[in-house]
N, C-alpha and C positions, 0 to 999 in steps of 0.2 A: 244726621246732618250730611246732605250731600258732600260739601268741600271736608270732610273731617274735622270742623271745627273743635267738636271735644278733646280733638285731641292736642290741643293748643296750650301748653304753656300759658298763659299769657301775663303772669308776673316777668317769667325771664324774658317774653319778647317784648312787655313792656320798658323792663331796664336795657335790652338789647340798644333799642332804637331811643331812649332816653326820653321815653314818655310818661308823665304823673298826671293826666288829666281826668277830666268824663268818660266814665265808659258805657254811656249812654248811646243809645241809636240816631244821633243826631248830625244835622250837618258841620256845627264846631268837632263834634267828635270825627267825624267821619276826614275834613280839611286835614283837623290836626295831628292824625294819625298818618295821613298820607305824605305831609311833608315831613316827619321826624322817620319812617321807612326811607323815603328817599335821601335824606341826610345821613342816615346811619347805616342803608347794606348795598354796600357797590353791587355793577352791573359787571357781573364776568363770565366768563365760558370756559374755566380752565376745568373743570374735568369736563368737558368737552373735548377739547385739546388734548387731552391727554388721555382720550379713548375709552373712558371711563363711563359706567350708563349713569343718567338723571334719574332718580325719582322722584315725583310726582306725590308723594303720598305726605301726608301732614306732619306726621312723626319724623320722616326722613329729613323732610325739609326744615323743623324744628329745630333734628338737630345739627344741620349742615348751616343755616345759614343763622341761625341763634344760639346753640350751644358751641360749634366751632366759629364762632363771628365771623365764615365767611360771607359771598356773595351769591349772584347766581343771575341766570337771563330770566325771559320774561317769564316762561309758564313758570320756573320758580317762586319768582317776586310775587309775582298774583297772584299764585296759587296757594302762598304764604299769605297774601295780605287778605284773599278768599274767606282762606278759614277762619283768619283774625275778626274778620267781621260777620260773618255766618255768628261767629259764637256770641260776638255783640247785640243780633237780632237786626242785621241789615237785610237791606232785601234787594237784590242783583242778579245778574246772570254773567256769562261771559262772553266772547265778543272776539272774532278772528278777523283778523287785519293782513291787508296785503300792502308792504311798503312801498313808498311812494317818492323816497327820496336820491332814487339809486336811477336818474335821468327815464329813457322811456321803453327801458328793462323792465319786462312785466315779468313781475315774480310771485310765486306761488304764496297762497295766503298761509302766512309761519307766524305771526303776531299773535299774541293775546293778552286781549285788557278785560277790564269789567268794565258793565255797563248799571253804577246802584241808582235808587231812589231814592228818594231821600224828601219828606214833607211834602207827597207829590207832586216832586221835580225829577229828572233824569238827568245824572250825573256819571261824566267819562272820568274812570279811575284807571292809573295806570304808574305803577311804581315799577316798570321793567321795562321802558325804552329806552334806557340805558341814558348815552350825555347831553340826546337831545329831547327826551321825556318831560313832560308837567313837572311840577315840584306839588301841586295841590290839582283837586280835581277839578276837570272842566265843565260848564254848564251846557249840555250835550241836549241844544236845541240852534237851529240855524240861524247865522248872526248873531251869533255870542263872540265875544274877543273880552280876554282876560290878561292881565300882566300879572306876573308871578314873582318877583325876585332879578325884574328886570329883562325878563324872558318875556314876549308877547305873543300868546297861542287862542288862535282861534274856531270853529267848526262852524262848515259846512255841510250842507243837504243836497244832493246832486239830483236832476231830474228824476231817476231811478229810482231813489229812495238812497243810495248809498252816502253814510253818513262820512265825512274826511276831518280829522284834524289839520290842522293849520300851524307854521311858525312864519313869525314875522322877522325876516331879517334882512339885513342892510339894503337887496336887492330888490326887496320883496317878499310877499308870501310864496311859504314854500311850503305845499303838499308834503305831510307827514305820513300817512297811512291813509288808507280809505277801509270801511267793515259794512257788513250788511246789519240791519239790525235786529237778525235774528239770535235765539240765543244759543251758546256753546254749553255744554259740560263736564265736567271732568275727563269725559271717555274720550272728549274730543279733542280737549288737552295734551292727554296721550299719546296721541294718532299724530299730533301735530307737531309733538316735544322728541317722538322714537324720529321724526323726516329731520330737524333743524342738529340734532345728537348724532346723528348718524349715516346719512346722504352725502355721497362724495360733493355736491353741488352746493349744499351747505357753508353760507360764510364762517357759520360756526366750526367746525370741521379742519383741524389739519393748522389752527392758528389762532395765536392768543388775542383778546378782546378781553378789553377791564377801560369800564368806562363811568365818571361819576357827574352829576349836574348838585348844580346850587346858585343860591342868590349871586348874581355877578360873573360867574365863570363855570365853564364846563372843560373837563378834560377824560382824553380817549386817546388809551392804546390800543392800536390795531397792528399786529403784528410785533414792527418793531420800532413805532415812531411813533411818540406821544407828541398829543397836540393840544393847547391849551387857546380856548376862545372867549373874549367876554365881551359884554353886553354893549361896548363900547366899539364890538366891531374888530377890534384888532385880533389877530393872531398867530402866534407861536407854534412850531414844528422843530422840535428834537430828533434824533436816533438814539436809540439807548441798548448798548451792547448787550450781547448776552449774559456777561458775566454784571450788567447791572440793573438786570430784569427784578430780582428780589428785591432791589432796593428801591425802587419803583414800586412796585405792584404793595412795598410796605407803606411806603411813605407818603405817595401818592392817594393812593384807592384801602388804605389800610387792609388788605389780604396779606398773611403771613404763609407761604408755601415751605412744605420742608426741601431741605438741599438734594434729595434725590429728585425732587418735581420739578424742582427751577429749570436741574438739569438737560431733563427731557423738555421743558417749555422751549428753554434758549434753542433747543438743536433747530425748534423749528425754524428759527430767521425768519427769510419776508412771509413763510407760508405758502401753502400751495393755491389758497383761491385769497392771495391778493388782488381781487378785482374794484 
């Protein structure tokens, strides 16, 4: 199996993400797995932050972000929910994205989602965009617009072929990412997860990021000030000191750090690419 599916656990990441369903190749299966990943394993980058390398590989991921319950960014998540579904008998590829919500900063394509099938339909999966991510997968054909939990995401087809997600919010639609629709591979994954771990330019890089979505509200620590938004439009901005970063990053985003990591997390303060 290319993603390493066999090497999936999948009773423990079944209780992980608190799923008892189908484990059938279907699109309820394929929905329901995606929204219980996304309710169950935050978005974070702390051994990023703390200079530490990502792996990529099924086993590691297994046991980082299901046997220790923590988190993890994209190529993680997907690369986790990859294998989960490889070994189900899905049939996908994956799919590198350049983000689109950081004004008309063009930035290098560091994104990665899956792109499955599913009863030949093409459907946009994506459990590692962190607090502004899908909750369920999108129908990844032009002029689709779906509500999720009170979240309303759409995709477009650009002249080019380039395919864009969509969020709709108070303002307006706002460009999420835009991908080509060719497809990625594990190796490509790599190549893209050593730049985002490791590139002085990297938002990852030099600063904490724990971030979770769900029905009704989203909430994102970036650096050192959590923000809480919900569907209603309104929203909340905290500071939260260093010395109550662990309590946060438990209570909040459910990640438990031991006391020597918190340490090094706080020293960072606002971080160096708080841009």
């Amino acid at each position: 199996m290319m993603w390493n599916g066999q090497d999936v656990d999948l009773d423990a990441y079944f209780e992980r993400i608190g799923y008892d369903g189908d484990a059938s190749p279907t699109l309820r299966t394929l929905r329901d797995l995606h929204r219980a990943h996304v309710a169950a394993i935050p978005f974070e980058n702390l051994d990023v932050a703390l200079g530490r390398p990502v792996p990529l590989e099924a086993k590691s991921l297994v046991g980082k972000l299901v046997g220790q319950a923590r988190g993890g960014y994209c190529y993680e998540q997907n690369s986790l929910f990859a294998a989960v579904i490889e070994r189900l008998g899905f049939e996908f590829g994956g799919r590198g994205a350049r983000n689109r919500t950081r004004g008309t900063w063009l930035p290098p394509v560091t994104h990665a989602l899956l792109a499955v099938t599913v009863e030949g339909r093409p459907w946009l999966c994506d459990t590692g965009f962190g607090g502004q991510g899908p909750l369920e997968p999108v129908p990844l054909r032009d002029g689709a617009v779906v509500e999720q939990g009170g979240w309303t995401f759409g995709v477009g087809i650009e002249d080019d072929g380039t395919h864009v997600l969509r969020s709709l919010r108070p303002e307006g639609w706002l460009d999420l990412y835009a991908f080509a629709p060719h497809t990625l591979y594990p190796a490509d994954f790599t190549v893209m997860n050593h730049y985002s771990s490791s590139h002085p330019q990297s938002r990852f890089v030099g600063q904490v990021v724990a971030q979770r979505t769900a029905p009704g509200v989203r909430r994102a620590l970036v650096r050192d000030e959590l923000t809480t938004v919900r569907t209603d439009g309104t929203e909340e901005r905290i500071q939260v000191p260093a010395d109550e970063l662990g309590g946060v990053l438990s209570e909040v985003f459910d990640i438990v750090m031991e006391r020597e990591e918190l340490a090094q997390l706080g020293a960072l303060g606002g971080g160096l690419n708080g841009r």
